[in-house]
C-alpha positions in Angstrom: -4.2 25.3 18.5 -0.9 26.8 19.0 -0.4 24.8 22.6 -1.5 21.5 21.4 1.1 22.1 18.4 3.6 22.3 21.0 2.3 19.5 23.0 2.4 17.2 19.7 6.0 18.0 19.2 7.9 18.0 22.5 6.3 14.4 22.5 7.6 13.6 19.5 11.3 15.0 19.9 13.9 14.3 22.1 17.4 14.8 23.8 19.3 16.5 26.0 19.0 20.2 27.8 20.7 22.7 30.0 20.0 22.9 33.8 18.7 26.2 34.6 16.2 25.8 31.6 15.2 21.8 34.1 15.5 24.6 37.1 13.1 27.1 35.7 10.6 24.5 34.2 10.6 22.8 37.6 9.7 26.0 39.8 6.4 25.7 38.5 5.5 21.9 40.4 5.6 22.0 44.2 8.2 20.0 45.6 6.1 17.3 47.2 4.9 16.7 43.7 3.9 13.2 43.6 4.4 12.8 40.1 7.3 14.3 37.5 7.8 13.6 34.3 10.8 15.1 32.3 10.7 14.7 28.5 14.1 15.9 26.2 13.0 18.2 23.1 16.1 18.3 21.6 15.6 18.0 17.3 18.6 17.3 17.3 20.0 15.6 20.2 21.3 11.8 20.3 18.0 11.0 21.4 16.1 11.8 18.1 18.8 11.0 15.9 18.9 7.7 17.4 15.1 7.3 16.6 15.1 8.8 13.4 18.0 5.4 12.6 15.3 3.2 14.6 12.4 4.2 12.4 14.4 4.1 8.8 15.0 0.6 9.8 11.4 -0.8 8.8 9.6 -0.3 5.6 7.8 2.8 5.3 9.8 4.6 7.7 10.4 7.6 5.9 6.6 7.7 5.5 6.1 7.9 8.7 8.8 10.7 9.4 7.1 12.8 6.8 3.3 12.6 8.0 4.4 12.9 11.6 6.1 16.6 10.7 2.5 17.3 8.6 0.7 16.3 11.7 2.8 18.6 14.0 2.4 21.3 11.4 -1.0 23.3 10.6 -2.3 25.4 7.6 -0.8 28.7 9.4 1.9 26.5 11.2 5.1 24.8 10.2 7.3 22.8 12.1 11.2 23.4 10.5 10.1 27.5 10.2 8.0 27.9 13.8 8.1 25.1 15.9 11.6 23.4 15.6 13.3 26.6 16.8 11.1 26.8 20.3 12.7 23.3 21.4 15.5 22.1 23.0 15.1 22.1 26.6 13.4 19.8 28.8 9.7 19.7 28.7 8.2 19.1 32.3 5.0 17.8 33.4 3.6 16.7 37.0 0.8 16.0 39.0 0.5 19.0 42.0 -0.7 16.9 44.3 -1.9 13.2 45.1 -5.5 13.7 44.0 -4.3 14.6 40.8 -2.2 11.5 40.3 -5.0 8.8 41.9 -8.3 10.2 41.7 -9.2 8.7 38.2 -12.1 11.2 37.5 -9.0 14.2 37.6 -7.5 12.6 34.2 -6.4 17.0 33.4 -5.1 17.9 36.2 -1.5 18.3 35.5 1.5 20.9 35.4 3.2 21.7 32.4 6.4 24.0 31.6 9.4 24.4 29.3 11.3 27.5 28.6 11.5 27.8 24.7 15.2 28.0 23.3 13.5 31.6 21.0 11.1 33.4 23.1 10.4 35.9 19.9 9.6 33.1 18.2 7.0 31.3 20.9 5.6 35.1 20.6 5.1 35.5 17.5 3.6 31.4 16.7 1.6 32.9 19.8 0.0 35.9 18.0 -0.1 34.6 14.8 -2.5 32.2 16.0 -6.5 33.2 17.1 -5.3 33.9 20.7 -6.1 36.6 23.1 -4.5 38.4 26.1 -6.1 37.4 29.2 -4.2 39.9 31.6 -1.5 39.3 34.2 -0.1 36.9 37.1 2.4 36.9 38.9 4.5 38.6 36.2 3.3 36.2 33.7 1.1 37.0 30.6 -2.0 34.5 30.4 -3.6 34.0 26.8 -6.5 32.1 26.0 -6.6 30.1 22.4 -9.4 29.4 20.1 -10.0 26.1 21.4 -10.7 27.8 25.1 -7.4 26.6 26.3 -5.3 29.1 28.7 -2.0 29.2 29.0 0.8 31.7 30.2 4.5 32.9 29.2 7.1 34.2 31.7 10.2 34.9 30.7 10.4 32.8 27.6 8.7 29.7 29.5 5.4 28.2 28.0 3.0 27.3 31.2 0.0 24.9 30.6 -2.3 23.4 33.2 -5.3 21.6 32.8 -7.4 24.4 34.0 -7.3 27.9 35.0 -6.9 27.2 38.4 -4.4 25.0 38.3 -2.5 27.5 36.1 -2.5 30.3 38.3 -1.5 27.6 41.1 1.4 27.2 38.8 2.2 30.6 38.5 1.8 31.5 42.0 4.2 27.9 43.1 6.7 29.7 40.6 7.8 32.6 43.6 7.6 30.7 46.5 10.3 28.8 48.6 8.8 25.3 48.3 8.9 24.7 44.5 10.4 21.6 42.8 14.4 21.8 41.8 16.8 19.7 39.7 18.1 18.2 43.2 14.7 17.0 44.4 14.2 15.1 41.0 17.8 13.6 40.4 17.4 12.1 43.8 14.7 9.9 42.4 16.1 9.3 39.4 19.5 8.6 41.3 21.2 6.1 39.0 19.3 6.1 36.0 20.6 7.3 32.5 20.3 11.2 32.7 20.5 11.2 28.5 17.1 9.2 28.4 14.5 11.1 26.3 12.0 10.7 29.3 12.8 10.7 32.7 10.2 10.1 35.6 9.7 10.4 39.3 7.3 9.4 41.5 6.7 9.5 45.1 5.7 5.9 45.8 5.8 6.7 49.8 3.0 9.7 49.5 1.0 7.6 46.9 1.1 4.2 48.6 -0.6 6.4 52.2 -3.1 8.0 50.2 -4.8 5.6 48.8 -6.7 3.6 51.2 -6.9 0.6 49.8 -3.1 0.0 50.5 -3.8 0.3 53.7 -3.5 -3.9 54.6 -0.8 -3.7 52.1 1.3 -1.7 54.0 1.6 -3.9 56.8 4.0 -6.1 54.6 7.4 -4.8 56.0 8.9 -4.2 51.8 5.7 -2.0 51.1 6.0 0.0 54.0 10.0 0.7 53.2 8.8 2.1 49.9 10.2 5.7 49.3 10.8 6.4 45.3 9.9 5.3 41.7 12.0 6.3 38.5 12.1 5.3 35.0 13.8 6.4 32.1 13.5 5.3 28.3 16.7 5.8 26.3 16.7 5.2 22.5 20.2 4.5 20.9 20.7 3.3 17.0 20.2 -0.4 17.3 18.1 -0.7 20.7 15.5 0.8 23.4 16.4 0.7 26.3 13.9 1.2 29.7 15.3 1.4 33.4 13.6 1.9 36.6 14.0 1.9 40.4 12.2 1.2 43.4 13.4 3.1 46.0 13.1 1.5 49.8 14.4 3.1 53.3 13.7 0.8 56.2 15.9 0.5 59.4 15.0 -3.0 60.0 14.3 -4.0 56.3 16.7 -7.1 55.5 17.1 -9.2 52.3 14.5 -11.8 54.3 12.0 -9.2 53.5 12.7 -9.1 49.8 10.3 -9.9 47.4 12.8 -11.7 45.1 16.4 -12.7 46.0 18.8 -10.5 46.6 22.1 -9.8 44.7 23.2 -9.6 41.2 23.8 -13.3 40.1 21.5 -13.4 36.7 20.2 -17.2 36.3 20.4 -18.4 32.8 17.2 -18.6 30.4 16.0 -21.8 28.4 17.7 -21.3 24.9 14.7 -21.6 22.2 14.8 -20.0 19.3 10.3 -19.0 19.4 9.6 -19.2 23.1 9.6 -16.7 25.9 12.6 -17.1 28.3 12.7 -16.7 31.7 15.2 -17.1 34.7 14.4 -17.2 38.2 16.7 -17.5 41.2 16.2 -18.2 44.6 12.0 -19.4 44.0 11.6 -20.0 47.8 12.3 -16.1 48.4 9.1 -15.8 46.4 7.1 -18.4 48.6 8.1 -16.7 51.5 7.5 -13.2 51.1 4.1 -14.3 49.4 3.4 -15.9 52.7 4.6 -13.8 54.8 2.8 -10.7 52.9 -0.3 -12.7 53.1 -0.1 -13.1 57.0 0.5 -9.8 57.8 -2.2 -8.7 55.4 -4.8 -11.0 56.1 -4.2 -13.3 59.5 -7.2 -15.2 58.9 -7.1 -16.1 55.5 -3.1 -16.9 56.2 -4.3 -19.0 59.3 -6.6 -20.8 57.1 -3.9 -21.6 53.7 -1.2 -22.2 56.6 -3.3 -25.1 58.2 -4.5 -26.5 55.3 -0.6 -27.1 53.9 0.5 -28.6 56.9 -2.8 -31.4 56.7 -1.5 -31.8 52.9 1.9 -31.7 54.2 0.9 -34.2 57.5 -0.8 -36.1 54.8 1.5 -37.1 52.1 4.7 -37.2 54.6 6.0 -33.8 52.4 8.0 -30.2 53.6 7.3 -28.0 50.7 10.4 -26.3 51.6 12.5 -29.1 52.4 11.7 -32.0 49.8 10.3 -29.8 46.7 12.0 -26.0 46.5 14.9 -27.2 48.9 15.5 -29.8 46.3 15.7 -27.7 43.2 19.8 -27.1 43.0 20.1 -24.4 40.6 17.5 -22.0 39.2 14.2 -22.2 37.8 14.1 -21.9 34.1 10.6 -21.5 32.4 9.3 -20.7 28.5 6.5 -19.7 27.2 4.8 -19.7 23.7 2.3 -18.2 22.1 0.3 -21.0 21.1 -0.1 -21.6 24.8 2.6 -24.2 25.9 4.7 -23.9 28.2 7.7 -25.6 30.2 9.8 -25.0 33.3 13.1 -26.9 34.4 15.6 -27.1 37.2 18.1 -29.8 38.4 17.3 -31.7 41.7 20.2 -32.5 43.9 18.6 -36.4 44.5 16.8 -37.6 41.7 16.2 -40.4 43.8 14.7 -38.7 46.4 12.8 -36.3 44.6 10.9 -39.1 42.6 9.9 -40.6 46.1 8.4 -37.2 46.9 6.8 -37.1 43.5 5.0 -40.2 44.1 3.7 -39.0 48.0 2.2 -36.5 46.6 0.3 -37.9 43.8 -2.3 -38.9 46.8 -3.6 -35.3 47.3 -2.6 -33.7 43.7 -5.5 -34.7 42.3 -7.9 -33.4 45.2 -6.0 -30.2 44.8 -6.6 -29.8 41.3 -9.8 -30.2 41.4 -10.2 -27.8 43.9 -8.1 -24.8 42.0 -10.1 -26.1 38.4 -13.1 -26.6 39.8 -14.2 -30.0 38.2 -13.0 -33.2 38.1 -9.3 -34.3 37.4 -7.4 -37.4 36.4 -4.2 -38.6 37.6 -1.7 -40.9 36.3 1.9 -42.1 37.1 4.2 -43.1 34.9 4.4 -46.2 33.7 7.5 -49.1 33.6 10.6 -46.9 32.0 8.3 -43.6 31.9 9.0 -40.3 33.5 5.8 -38.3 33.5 3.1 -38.3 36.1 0.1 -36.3 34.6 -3.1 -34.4 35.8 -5.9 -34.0 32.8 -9.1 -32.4 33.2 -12.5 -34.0 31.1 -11.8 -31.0 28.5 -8.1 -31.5 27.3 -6.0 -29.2 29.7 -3.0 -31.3 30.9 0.0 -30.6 33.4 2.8 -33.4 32.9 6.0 -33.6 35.1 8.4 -35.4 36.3 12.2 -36.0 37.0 14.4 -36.9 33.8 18.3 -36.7 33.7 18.3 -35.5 37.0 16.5 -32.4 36.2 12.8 -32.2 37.0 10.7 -30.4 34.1 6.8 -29.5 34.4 4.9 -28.4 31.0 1.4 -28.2 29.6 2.0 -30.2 26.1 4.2 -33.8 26.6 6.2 -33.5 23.3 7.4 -30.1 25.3 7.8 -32.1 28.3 10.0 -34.8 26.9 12.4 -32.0 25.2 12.6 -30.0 28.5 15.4 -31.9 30.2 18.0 -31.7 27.0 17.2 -28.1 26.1 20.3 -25.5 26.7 20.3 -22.6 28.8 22.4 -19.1 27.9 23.0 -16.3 29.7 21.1 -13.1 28.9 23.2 -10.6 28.0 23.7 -7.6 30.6 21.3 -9.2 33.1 21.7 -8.6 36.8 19.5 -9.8 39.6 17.4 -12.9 40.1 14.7 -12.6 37.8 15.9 -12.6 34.1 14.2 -12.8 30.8 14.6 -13.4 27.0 12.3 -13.4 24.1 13.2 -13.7 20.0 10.8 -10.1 19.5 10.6 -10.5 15.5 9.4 -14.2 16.1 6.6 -13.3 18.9 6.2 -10.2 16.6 5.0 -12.3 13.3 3.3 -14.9 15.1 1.0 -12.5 17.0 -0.2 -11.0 14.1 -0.2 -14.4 12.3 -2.4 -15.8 14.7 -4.6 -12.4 16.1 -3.8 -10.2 12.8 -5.6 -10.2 9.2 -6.0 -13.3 7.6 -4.4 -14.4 4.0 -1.5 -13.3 2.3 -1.2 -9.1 3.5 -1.8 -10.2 6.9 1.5 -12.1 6.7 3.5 -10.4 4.3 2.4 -6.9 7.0 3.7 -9.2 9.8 7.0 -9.9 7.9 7.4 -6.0 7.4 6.6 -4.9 11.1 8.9 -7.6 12.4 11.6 -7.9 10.3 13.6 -5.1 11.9 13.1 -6.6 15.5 15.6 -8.1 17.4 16.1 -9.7 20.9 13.9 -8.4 24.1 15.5 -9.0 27.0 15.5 -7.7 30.6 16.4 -8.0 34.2 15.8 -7.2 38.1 17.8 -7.3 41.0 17.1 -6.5 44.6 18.7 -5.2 47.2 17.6 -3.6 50.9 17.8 0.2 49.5 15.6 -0.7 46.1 14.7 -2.8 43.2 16.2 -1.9 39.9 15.6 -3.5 36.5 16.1 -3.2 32.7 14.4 -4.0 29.6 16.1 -3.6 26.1 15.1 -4.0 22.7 17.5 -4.6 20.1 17.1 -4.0 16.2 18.8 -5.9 13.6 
């Protein structure tokens, strides 16, 4: 009982804590752990305080605060009195080894470790509780709870494991020469905010070779340069914010090999005010390391696409390079609703041209449709003083497109089509790299549970509560040869 207490809480705490307390929680992981998560239990550091403003923000929030304390509290147990003065420090928890990270049937077998800020007081919750002494370990104490949980203390720090052998694993990691450190984990969690509530590292590298099934994957030259994963999610008064980083190490890796375009240059995002934004820059980098990922992955099958886009190519007199992604000037600029639509945009740099390229391919579109559908579909061009070329299938699903204003849009619905071409674009705040995104969260909020929640009146006035509050989502990534970093925030009003 007492353990899962403490469990509940550090989850449900956060901020900031001293290094040797990281140090001493750390010694308990080896330092090839695959896995390493570092959660803040600070009552009252930034990071609570800043969820604590978060959570007053929407109705009920006080409500909330209040039955969260109950549930971290017991009949014998309460949280201000007996818990609140164990935290502080970081609470760490990892995965030993790689089975215990991919084998899905080993869902327990974890690490866990935090030295408590009042070792007294972890005592005495300790044997106030039904607990017994299970003997010694290494210099540790090892108790065993009413609910057949064991756990151990050491010099003030709480050790749990998802078995007793992984805990005396733990306890035996804690004197030897190869155990985790501070260093090993700020190196994969190198530029990330080191105030975020929860902090993580992962070993992509040792995960990646261990699993077989990455094994064709890892003949694509980006996979294989694969080192490092971190992530950190940071709460401030008015916004969560979530960061993360793909470490990659490769002597001969170049931006060629990139999955998106590199550099920082953020393209801007279709400006409506209910639709999901999203910027892309550079959308042949994407074609290309799709195709060259799929021939070094699967020869044959990339033989087989390969050939069959040059006879479409040979066919309609096209270069899907040259006279369709070549041709797109600036970026790519799609949105998406919930109701299904959806629209992307981009100026051409010859209207003219592109048109003529429009039309050659209107003599294998439809074969190619049907193909991807799997039934018949019809094709029309447009007619005198039209725009749109269209492909329908029998049972409503439509794809319309075409070049207007010098900017060639592609939707789903025609009344979005028709709008595409004068819509605005913005910025998104903050955003770096070439893939950025923007969506009104209170909006998508409210019409999800409008449309998927309870019917009638308490459906939508529960919607109105939840979202009210909500602000802007918005995020980025950028790429680089040493890694691929991004950023999602949410904002509340």
């Amino acid at each position: 009982m007492v353990v899962s207490l403490c469990a509940a809480a550090l989850a449900g705490c956060g901020g900031e804590g001293s290094g040797s307390s990281l140090e001493n929680a750390l010694a308990y992981l080896p330092e090839d752990s695959p896995l390493v998560i570092v959660i803040g239990t600070d009552p009252e550091g930034s990071q609570v305080q800043a969820i604590e403003t978060i959570v007053e923000r929407f109705p009920f929030g006080d409500q909330v605060r209040k039955q969260l304390e109950e549930s971290l509290s017991s009949q014998d147990v309460d949280f201000e009195k007996d818990v609140k003065p164990l935290l502080g420090n970081e609470f760490v928890v990892g995965g030993p080894d790689v089975q215990s990270v991919v084998d899905d049937a080993a869902d327990d077998q974890f690490v866990g470790a935090i030295e408590a800020k009042d070792e007294g007081k972890l005592r005495e919750l300790i044997e106030r509780d039904d607990t017994q002494e299970r003997g010694e370990q290494n210099g540790a104490t090892l108790y065993e709870d009413s609910d057949g949980d064991t756990f151990a203390i050491e010099d003030g720090v709480l050790v749990v494991a998802g078995d007793r052998k992984l805990l005396e694993a733990a306890l035996e990691q804690r004197d030897a020469d190869d155990s985790a450190t501070p260093e090993t984990f700020e190196s994969g969690t190198e530029g990330l905010p080191e105030d975020a509530l929860v902090r993580v590292y992962a070993d992509v590298e040792q995960l990646i070779a261990a699993d077989p099934d990455t094994k064709e994957a890892r003949k694509v030259e980006w996979v294989s340069a694969l080192r490092t994963f971190g992530l950190s999610i940071g709460f401030e008064s008015d916004r969560v914010r979530v960061d993360f980083r793909l470490g990659t190490e490769g002597d001969d890796l170049t931006e060629e090999d990139l999955p998106i375009a590199s550099g920082p240059e953020s393209p801007e995002v279709i400006d409506s005010p209910d639709e999901i934004g999203v910027g892309l820059r550079g959308p042949e980098q994407i074609l290309a390391f799709a195709e060259a990922a799929g021939q070094a992955v699967d020869p044959a099958g990339f033989g087989d696409y390969s050939a069959g886009k040059q006879a479409i190519e040979s066919r309609v007199d096209v270069s899907i390079e040259e006279d369709l992604l070549g041709q797109l000037e600036d970026d790519l600029a799609v949105s998406a609703g919930l109701d299904g639509t959806f629209g992307a945009r981009s100026p051409v740099r010859d209207s003219a041209a592109f048109t003529r390229t429009l039309d050659k391919l209107g003599k294998a579109l439809p074969e190619i449709a049907e193909n991807a559908v799997g039934e018949p579909v019809g094709y029309a061009k447009p007619k005198k003083g039209e725009d749109f070329y269209a492909l329908a299938t029998a049972d409503g699903d439509s794809l319309v497109y075409g070049v207007v204003d010098g900017v060639f849009v592609l939707a789903n619905d025609s009344r979005r089509a028709s709008t595409l071409a004068g819509d605005e674009t913005r910025a998104v705040e903050d955003a770096e790299g070439a893939i950025s995104m923007s969506a009104p969260a209170a909006e998508l909020v409210s019409q999800a549970i409008s449309r998927f929640g309870e019917a009638g009146i308490g459906g939508a006035l529960g919607g109105s509560l939840l979202s009210e509050p909500l602000g802007e989502l918005t995020g980025s990534v950028a790429a680089e040869t040493d890694g691929l970093t991004g950023r999602f925030v949410l904002t509340f009003d």
